[in-house]
C-alpha positions in Angstrom: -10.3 -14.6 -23.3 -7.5 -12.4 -22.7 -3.9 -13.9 -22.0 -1.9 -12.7 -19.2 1.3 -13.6 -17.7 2.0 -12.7 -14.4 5.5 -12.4 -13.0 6.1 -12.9 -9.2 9.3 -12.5 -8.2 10.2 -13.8 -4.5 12.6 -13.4 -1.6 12.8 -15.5 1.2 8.3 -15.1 0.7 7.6 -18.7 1.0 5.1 -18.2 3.8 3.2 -15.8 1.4 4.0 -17.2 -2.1 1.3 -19.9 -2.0 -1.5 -17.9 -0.9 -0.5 -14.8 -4.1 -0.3 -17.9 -6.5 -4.0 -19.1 -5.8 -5.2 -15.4 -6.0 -3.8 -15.7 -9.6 -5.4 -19.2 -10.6 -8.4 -18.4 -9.0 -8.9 -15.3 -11.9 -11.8 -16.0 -14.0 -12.1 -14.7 -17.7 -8.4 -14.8 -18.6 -6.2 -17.1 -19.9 -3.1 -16.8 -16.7 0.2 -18.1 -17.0 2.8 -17.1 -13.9 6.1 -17.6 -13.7 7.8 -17.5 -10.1 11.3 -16.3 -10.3 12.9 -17.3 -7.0 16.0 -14.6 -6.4 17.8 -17.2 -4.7 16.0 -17.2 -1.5 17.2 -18.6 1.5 13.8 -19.6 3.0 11.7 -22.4 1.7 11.0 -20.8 -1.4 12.3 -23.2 -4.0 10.3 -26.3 -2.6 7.1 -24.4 -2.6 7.9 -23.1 -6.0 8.4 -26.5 -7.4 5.9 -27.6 -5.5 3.0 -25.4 -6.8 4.9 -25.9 -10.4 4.8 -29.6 -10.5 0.7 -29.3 -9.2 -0.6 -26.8 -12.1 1.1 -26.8 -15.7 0.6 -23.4 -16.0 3.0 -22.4 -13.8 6.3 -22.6 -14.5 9.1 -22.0 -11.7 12.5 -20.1 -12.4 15.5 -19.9 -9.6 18.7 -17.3 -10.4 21.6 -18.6 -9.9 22.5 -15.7 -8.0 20.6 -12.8 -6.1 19.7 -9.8 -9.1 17.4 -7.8 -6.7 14.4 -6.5 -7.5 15.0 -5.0 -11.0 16.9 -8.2 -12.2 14.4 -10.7 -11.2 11.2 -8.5 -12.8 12.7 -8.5 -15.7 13.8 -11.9 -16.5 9.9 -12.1 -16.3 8.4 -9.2 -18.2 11.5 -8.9 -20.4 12.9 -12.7 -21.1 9.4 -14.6 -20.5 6.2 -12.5 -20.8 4.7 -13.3 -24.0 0.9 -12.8 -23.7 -1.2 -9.8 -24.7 -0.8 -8.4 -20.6 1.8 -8.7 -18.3 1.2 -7.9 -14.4 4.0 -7.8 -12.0 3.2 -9.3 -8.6 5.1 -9.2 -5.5 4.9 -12.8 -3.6 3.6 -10.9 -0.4 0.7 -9.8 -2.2 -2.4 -11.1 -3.7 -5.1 -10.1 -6.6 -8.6 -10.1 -5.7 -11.9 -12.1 -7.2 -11.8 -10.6 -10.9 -9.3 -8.3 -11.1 -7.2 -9.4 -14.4 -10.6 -9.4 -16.1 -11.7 -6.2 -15.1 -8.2 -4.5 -16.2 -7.7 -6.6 -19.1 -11.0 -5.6 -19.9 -10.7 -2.2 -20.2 -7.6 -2.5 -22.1 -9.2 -4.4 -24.8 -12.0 -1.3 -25.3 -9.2 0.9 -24.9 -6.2 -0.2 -27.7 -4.6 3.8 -26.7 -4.2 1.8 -23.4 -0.5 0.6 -22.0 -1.5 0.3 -18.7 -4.8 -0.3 -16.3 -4.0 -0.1 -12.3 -6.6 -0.2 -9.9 -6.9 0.2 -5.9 -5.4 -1.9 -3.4 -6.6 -2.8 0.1 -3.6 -2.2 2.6 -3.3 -5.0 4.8 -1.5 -6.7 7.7 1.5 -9.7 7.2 -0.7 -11.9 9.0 -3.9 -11.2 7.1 -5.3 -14.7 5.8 -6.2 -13.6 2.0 -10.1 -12.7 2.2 -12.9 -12.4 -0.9 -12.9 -8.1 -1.1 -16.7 -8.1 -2.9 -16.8 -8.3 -6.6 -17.4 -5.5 -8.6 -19.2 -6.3 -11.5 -19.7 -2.7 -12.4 -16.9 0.2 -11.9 -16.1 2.9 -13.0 -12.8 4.0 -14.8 -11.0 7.0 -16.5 -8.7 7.0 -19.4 -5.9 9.8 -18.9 -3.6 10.9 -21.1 0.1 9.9 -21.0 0.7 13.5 -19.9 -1.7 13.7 -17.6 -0.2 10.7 -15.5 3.2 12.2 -15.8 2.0 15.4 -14.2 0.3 13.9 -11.4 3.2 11.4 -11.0 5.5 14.8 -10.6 3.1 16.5 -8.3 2.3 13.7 -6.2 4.5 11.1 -7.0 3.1 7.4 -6.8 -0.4 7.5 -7.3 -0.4 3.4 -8.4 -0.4 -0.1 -6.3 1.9 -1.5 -7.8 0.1 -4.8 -7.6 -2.6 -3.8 -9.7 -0.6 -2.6 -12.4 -1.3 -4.3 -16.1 0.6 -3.9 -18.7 0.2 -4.3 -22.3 3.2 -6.6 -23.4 4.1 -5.3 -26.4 4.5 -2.0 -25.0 6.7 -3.0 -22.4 8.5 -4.9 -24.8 8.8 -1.5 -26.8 10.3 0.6 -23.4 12.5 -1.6 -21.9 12.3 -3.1 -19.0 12.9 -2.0 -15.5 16.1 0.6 -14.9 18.6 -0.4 -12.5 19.6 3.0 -12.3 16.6 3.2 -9.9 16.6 0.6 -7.5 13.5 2.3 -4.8 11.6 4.1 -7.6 11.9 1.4 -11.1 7.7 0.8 -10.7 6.9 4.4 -11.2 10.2 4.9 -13.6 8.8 2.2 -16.2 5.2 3.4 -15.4 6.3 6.9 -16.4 8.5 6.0 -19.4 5.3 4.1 -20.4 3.1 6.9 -20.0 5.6 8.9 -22.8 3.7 6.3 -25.6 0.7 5.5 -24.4 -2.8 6.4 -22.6 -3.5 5.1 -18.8 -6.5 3.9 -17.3 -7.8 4.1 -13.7 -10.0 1.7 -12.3 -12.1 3.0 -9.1 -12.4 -0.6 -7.8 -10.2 -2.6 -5.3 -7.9 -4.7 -7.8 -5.2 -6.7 -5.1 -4.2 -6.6 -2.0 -1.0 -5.2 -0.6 0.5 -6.4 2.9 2.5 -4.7 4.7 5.1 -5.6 7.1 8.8 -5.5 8.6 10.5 -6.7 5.3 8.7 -5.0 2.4 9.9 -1.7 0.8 7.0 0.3 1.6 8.5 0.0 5.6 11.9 0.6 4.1 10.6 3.5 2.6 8.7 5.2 6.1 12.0 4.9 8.0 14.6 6.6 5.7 14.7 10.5 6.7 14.9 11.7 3.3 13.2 9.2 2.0 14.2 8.8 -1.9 13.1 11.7 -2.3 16.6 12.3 -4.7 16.2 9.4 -6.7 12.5 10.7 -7.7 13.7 13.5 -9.3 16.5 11.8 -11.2 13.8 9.1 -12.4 11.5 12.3 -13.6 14.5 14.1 -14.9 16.0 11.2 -16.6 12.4 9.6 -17.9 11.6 12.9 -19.5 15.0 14.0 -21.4 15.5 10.6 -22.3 12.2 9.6 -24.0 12.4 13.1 -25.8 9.3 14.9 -24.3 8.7 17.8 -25.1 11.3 20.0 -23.6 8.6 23.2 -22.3 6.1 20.3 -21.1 9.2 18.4 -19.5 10.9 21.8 -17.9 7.0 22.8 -16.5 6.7 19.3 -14.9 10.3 19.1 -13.7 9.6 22.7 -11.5 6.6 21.9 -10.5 8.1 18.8 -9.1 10.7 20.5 -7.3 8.1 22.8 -5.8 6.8 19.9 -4.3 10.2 18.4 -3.0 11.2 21.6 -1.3 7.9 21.5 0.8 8.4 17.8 1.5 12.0 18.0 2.7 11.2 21.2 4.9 8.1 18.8 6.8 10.9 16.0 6.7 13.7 18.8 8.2 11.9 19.5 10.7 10.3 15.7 11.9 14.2 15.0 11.8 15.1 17.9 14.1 12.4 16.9 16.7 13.5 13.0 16.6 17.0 14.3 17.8 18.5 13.4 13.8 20.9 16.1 13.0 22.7 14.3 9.9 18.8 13.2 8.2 17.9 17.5 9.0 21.6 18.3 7.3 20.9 16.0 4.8 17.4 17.2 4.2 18.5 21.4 4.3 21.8 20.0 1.6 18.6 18.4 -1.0 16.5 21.6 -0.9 19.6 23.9 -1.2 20.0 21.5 -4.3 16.7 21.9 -6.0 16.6 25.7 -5.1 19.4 28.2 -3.1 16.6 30.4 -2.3 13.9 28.0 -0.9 14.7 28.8 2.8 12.6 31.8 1.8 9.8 29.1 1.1 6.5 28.8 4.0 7.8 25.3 4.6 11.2 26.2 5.0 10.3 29.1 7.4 8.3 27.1 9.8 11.0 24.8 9.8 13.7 27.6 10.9 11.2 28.8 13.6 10.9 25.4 15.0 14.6 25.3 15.3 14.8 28.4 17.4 11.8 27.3 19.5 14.2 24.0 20.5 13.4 20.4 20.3 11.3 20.3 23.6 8.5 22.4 22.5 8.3 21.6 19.0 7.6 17.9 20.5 4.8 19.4 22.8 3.2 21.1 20.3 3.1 17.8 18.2 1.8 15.8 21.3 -1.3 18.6 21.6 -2.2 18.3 17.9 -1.8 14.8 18.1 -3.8 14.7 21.2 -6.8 17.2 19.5 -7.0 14.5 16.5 -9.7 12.5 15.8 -7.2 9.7 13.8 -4.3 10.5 15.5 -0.9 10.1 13.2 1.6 7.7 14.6 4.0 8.8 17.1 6.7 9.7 15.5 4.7 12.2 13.3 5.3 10.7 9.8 2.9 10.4 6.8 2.0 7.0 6.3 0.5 6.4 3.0 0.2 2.4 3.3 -1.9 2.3 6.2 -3.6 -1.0 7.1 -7.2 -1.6 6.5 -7.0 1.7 4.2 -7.6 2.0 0.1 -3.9 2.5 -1.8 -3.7 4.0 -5.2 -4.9 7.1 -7.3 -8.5 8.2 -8.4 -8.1 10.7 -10.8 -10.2 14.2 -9.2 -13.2 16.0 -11.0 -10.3 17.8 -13.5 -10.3 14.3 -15.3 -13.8 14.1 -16.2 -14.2 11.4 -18.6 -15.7 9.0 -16.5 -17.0 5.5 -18.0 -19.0 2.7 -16.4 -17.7 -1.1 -17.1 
């Protein structure tokens, strides 16, 4: 069997961290180790860590002295402990489903081009009681090209649940672990860096779950006006100058990401005018003036400036009638949600990447 090590950090998660812990022993085909690296929670965290620890001897139980954050406390797991052939980061709030290591690991062993194997995840609620999502036996999956992850990751940005997210150790081992330099995006900034080495592989089949609620990033993440939105084109910027990729392949992908950006920030722009948030719209019209002095010129952009001169009051009606003429109405506020609950999370590669192949 494959060996896997799977790092779950944990803040203040001690009402989840027992149910993500069984998830992990319950895998079948793998040999699992996990380390839980407590960030100094304030919670219950450390007697439900040693707790689980001192039941099962292959967990082991790890408490920093001091808060790291996020980036820290990953990598004294995948950088200081992971040893195995995989490594899979896994946030105490979420949980794998029946299977998923061998599935991923799986693939990865056909695969040796292989550095990482993500799947899909099911988006759930913080009081959802960790259910049995059906078993796939069969599935199908995609190998892409390193560069054809990065240019999806700068077209669309994160395309992977980060739960489901395996890792080949040595590869890691090879790229570093996480950048601090990137506290909201280091998942897709190590994901990237690692897609400058190696292959990735898709897996069309649900592979964890991923809660969502009041204290997890992905909320963080809906309520800031520009979002980080910045830091995703430093991470792309920085990822490819520094791992020396090709410079026309880098410069192509970098534009194309901007392209992107400036569409995003005039939608954003103008959800910030209606909501009555002058400094997020300031801040917004600043980043695309950034990326581009003439992108006022851009559709986006335009629609933006005519919503200004319309006023506040009837840019919010039309919103209510579309909103009202909507068969899945958004929420009210307008905003793009992409970790709705009860919804699939993560990338499927479209027809372009046709090199489908049935586990």
């Amino acid at each position: 069997m494959s060996s896997v090590d799977v790092v779950i950090p944990c803040y203040n998660y001690a009402h989840y961290l027992e149910s993500c812990v069984a998830s992990v022993l319950a895998q079948a085909g793998v040999d699992v180790r996990i380390l839980i690296v407590d960030d100094a929670s304030q919670d219950d965290t450390p007697v439900v860590g040693r707790a689980l620890a001192a039941r099962d001897a292959r967990i082991t139980y790890h408490r920093n002295a001091q808060n790291k954050g996020l980036v820290g406390t990953a990598n004294v797991g995948v950088m200081d402990w992971a040893e195995s052939k995989y490594t899979l980061l896994l946030s105490a709030d979420d949980a794998l489903t029946e299977g998923a290591l061998a599935r991923a690991a799986g693939v990865m062993d056909r695969h040796p081009e292989v550095a990482m194997a993500y799947g899909l995840a099911r988006v759930v609620p913080g009081d959802f009681t960790i259910g049995r999502e059906p078993s796939a036996r069969s599935f199908d999956y995609v190998v892409l090209s390193g560069s054809e992850f990065l240019e999806r990751s700068c077209l669309h940005w994160c395309g992977v649940a980060s739960p489901t997210a395996l890792i080949r150790t040595a590869v890691q081992h090879q790229v570093g672990g996480l950048d601090p330099r990137f506290p909201s995006t280091c998942d897709m900034e190590i994901w990237m860096r690692i897609a400058t080495q190696s292959s990735v592989a898709a897996l069309n089949t649900v592979q964890a779950y991923y809660r969502r609620h009041d204290a997890n990033m992905s909320t963080a993440y809906m309520s800031r006006p520009l979002s980080d939105l910045r830091e995703q084109l430093s991470t792309a910027r920085t990822v490819l100058t520094e791992r020396r990729f090709d410079p026309e392949e880098a410069a192509r992908l970098i534009g194309a990401m901007q392209g992107r950006l400036i569409v995003q920030t005039g939608w954003m722009a103008g959800l910030a005018f209606e909501r009555g948030d002058i400094a997020g719209m300031k801040d917004c019209i600043a980043f695309a003036s950034e990326i581009n002095a003439s992108a006022w010129r851009s559709m986006p952009w335009i629609k933006f400036h005519v919503k200004r001169l319309l006023g506040r009051g009837f840019a919010q009606a039309v919103r209510r009638m579309r909103t009202a003429n909507t068969a899945a109405p958004q929420a009210s506020t307008g905003d793009f949600d992409p970790f709705k609950v009860g919804e699939l999370f993560g990338w499927w590669p479209e027809d372009k990447f046709a090199r489908t192949m049935t586990a």
